[in-house]
One Martini backbone bead per residue (centre of mass of N, CA, C, O) as a GRO file, in nm:
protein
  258
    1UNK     BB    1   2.859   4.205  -1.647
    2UNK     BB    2   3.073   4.120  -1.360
    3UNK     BB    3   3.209   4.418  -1.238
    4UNK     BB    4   3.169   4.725  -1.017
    5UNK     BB    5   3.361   4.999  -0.986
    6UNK     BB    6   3.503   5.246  -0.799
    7UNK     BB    7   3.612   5.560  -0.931
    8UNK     BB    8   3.695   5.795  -0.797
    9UNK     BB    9   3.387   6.033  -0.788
   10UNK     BB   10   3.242   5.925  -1.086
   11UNK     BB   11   3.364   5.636  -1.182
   12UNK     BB   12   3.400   5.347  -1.364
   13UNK     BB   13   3.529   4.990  -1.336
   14UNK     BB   14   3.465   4.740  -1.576
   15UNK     BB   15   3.364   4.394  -1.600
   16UNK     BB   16   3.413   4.194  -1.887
   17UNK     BB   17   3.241   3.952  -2.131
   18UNK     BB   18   3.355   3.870  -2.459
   19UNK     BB   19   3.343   3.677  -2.697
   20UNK     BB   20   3.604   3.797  -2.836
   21UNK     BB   21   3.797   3.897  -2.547
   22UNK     BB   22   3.665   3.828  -2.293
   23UNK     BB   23   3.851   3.950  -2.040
   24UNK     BB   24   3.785   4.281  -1.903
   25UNK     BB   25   3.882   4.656  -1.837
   26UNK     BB   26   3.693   4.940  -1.837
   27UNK     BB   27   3.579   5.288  -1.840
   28UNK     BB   28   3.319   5.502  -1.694
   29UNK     BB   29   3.285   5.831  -1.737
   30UNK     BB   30   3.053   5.949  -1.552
   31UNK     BB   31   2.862   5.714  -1.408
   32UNK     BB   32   2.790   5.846  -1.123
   33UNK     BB   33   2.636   6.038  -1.246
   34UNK     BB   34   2.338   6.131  -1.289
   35UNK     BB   35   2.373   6.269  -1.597
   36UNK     BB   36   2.453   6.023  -1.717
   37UNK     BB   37   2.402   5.883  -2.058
   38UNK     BB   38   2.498   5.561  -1.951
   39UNK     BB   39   2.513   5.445  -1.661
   40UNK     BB   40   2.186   5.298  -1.630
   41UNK     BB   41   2.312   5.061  -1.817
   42UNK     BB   42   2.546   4.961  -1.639
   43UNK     BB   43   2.452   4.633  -1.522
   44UNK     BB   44   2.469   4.411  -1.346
   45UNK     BB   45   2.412   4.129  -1.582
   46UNK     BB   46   2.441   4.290  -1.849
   47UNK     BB   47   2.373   4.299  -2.208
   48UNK     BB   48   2.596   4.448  -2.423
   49UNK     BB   49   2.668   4.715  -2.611
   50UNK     BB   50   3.001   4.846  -2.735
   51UNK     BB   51   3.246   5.083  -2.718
   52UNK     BB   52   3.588   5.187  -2.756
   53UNK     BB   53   3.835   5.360  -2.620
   54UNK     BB   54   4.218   5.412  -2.586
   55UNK     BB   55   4.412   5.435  -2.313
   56UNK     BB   56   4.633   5.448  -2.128
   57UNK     BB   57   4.528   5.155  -1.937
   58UNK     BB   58   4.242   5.199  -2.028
   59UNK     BB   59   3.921   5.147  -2.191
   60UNK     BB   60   3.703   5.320  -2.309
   61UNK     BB   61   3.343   5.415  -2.272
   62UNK     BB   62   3.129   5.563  -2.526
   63UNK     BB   63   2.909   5.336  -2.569
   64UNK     BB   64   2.582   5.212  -2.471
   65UNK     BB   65   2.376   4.915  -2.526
   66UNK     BB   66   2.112   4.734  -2.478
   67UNK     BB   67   2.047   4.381  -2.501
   68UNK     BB   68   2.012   4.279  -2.194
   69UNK     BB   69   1.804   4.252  -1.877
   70UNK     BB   70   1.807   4.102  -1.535
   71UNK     BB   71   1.716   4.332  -1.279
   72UNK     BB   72   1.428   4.238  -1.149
   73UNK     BB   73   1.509   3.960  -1.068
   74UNK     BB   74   1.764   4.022  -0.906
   75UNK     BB   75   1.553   4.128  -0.651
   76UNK     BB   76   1.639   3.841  -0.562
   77UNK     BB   77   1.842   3.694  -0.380
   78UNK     BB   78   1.885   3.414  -0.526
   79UNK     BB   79   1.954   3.561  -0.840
   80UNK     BB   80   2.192   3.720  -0.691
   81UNK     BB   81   2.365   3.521  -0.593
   82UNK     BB   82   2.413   3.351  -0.849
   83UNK     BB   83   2.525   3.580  -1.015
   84UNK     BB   84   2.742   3.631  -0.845
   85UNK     BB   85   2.869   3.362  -0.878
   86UNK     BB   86   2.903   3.350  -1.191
   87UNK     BB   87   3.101   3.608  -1.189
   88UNK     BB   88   3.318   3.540  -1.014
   89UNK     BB   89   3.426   3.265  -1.149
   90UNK     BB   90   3.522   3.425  -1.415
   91UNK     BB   91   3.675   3.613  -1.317
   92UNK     BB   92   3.891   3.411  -1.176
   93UNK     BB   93   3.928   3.207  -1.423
   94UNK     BB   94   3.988   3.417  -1.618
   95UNK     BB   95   4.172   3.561  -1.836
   96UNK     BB   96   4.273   3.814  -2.017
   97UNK     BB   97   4.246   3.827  -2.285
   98UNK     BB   98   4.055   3.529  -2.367
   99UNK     BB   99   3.893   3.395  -2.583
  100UNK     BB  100   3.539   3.196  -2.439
  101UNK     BB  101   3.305   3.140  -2.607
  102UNK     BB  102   3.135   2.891  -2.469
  103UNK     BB  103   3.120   3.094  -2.220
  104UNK     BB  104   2.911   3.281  -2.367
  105UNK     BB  105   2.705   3.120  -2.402
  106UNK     BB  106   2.643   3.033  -2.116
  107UNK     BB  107   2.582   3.273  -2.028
  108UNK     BB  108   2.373   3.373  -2.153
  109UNK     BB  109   2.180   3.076  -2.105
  110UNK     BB  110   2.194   3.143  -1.818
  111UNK     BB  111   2.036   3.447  -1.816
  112UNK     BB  112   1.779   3.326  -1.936
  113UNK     BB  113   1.721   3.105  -1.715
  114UNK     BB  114   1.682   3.245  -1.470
  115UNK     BB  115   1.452   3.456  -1.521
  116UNK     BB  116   1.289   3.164  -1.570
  117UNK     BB  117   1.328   3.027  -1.290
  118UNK     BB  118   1.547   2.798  -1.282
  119UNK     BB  119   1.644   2.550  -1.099
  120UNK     BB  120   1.890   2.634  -0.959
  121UNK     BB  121   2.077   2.455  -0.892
  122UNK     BB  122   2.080   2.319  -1.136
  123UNK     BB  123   2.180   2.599  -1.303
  124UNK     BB  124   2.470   2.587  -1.147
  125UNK     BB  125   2.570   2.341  -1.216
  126UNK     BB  126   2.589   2.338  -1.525
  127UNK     BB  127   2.759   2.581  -1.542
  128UNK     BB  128   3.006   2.460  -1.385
  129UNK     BB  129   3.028   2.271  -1.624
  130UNK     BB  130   3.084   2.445  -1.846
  131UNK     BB  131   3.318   2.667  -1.719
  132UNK     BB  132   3.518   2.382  -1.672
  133UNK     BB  133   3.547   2.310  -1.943
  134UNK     BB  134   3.624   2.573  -2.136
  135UNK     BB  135   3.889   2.600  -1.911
  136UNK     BB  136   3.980   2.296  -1.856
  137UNK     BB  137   3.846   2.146  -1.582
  138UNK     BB  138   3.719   1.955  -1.583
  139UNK     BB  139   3.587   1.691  -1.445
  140UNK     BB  140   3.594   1.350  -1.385
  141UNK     BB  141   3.300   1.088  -1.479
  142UNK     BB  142   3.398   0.804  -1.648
  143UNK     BB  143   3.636   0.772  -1.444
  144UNK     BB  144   3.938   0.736  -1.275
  145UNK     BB  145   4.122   0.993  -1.182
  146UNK     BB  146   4.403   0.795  -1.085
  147UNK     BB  147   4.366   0.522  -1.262
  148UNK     BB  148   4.129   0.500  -1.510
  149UNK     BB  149   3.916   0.353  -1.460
  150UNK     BB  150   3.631   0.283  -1.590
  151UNK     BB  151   3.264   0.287  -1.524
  152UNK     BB  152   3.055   0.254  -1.746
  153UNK     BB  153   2.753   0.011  -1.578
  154UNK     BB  154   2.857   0.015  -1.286
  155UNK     BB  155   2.816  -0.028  -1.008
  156UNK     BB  156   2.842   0.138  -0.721
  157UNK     BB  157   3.008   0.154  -0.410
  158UNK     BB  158   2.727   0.131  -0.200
  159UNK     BB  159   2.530   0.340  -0.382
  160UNK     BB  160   2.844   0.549  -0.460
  161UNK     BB  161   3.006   0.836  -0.549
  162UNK     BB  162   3.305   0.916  -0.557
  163UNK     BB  163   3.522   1.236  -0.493
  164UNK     BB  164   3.777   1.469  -0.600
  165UNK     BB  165   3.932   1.743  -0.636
  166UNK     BB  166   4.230   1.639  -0.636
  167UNK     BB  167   4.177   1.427  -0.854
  168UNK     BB  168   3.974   1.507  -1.057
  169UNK     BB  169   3.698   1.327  -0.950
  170UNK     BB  170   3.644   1.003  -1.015
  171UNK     BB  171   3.663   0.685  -0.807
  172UNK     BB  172   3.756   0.425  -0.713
  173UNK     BB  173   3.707   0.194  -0.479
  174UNK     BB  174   4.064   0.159  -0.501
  175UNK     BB  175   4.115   0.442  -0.418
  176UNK     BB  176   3.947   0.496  -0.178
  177UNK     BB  177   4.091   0.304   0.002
  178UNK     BB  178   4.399   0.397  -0.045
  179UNK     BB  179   4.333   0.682   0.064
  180UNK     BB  180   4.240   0.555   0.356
  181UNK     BB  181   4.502   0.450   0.428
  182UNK     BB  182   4.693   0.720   0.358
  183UNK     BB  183   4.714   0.977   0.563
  184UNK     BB  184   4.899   1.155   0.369
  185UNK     BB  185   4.657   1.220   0.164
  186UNK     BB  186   4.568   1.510  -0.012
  187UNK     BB  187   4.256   1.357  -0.097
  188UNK     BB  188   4.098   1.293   0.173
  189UNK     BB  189   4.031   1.611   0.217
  190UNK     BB  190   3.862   1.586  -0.068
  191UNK     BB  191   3.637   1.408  -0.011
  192UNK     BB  192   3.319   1.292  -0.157
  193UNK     BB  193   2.963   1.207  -0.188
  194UNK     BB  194   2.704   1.028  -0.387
  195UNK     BB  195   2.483   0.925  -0.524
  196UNK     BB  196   2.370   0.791  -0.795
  197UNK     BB  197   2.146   0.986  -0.841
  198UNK     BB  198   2.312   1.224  -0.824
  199UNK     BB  199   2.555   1.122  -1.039
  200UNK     BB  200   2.383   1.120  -1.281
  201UNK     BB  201   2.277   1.399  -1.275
  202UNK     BB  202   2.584   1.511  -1.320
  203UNK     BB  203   2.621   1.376  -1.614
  204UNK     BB  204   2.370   1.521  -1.772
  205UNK     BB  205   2.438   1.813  -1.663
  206UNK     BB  206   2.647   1.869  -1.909
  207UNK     BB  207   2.443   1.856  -2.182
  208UNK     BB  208   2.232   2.043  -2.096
  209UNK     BB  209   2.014   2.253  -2.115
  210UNK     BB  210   1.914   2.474  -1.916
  211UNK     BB  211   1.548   2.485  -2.012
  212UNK     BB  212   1.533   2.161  -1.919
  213UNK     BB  213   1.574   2.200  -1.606
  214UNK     BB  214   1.456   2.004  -1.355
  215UNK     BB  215   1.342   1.938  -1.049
  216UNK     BB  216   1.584   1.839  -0.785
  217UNK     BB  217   1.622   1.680  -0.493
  218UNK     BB  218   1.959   1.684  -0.548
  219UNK     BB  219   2.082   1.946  -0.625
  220UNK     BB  220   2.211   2.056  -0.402
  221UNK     BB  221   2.439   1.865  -0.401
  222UNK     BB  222   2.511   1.891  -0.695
  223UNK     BB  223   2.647   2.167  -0.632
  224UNK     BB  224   2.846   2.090  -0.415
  225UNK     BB  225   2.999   1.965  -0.576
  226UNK     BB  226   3.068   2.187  -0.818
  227UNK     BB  227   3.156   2.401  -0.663
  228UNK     BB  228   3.407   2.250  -0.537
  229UNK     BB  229   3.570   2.283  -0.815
  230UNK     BB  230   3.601   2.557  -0.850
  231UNK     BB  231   3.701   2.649  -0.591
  232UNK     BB  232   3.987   2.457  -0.633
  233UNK     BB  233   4.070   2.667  -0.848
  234UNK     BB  234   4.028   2.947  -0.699
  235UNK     BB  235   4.179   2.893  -0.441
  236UNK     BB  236   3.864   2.952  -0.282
  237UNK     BB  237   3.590   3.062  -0.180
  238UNK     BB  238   3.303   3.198  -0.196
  239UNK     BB  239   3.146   3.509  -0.139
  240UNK     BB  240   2.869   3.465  -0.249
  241UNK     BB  241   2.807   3.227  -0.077
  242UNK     BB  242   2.868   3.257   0.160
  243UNK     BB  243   2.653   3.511   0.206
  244UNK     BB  244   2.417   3.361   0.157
  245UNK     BB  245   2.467   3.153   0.395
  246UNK     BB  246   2.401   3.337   0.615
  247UNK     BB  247   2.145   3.456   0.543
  248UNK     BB  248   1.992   3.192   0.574
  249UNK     BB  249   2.063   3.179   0.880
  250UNK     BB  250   1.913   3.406   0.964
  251UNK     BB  251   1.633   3.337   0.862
  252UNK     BB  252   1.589   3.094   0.990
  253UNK     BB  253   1.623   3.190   1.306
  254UNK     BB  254   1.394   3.389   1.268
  255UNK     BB  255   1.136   3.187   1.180
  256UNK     BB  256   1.153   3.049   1.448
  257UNK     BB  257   1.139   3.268   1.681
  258UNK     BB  258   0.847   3.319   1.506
   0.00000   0.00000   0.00000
């Protein structure tokens, strides 16, 4: 489930994304009842199996059955951060009833990665690239994005890798050039960069188990680089992250002042 809201005085409207039907919407009449049948069941960021009546515009929710919920895990920050920035980006992304299996795929492989208290940074990064993959947004990561040179085997200018959201990947030394002699191009303005190690990084979790995922100090870059092309796509920031970001900034000047 990827979020509930309240409808009316007892009732919930579900935000779903399942295999067979990507993201949908139904209503569970009197789950907000102390005595609701199925209410308790029905947990943010948990796998159930559902049957589903159809209504007059939402179909209805008949039962719930838990298949899966990492709910007590969740009761970390850190955790339900997470938890809300890959649903928050899968709601924002995807298309209502279109089924994408690779992307259910991803989420279920997340959901259990998180649990087990996978490197954070490294298994959000990864998620980013598997949701914009499935979604057709992957960056280009293998060639330059603006005028197509390969990237090959040759070392990055500077031992650093250019990237832009605005074009889509990854740039090369003559286009980062081109871009930044350019003022009125506007993807100068969407322009960072990353380490080779920190790029070599990003280029490898495209494709790893979530759950081979070892600390590297450099994910944190590498979140807010996958992170940055998520965003661009949702033509906004994240809510998720920005309350996070807010979080830790209080935190931190408590510990501080303390």
């Amino acid at each position: 489930m990827l979020r509930l809201r309240a409808l009316g005085e007892a009732d919930r409207i579900v935000t779903l994304f399942s295999r067979e039907r990507g993201k949908q919407s139904a209503v569970a009449r009197g789950a907000r009842k102390i005595q609701s049948k199925f209410g308790a069941r029905l947990d943010f960021f948990s796998r159930v199996a559902l049957m589903l009546h159809a209504g007059r515009s939402l179909e209805v929710i008949t039962s719930v059955q838990t298949v899966s919920s990492i709910w007590e895990q969740l009761v970390d920050p850190d955790a339900y951060a997470a938890a809300s920035y890959v649903a928050e980006s899968i709601d924002s992304l995807s298309e209502p009833d279109l089924a994408v299996p690779e992307l259910y795929d991803a989420l279920c492989e997340f959901q259990t990665a998180l649990a087990a208290r996978v490197d954070r940074d490294g298994l959000l990064a990864a998620m980013d690239l598997r949701m914009l993959s499935a979604l057709g947004f992957a960056p280009e990561l293998d060639a330059c994005a603006r005028c197509g040179a390969a990237l090959g085997r040759r070392p990055l200018a500077g031992g650093r890798a250019h990237l832009s959201t605005q074009a889509g990947g990854l740039l090369c030394a003559a286009c980062v050039r081109a871009l930044r002699a350019d003022p009125h191009s506007a993807a100068q303005g969407s322009m960072f960069s990353l380490t080779s190690a920190e790029f070599e990084r990003l280029r490898r979790l495209r494709d790893m188990p979530f759950d081979q995922i070892a600390a590297f100090e450099g994910h944190a870059r590498v979140h807010k680089a996958t992170q940055a092309f998520v965003e661009y796509q949702m033509g906004r920031r994240s809510k998720s992250m920005s309350v996070a970001g807010a979080g830790a900034k209080l935190t931190r000047r408590a510990a501080r002042k303390a």
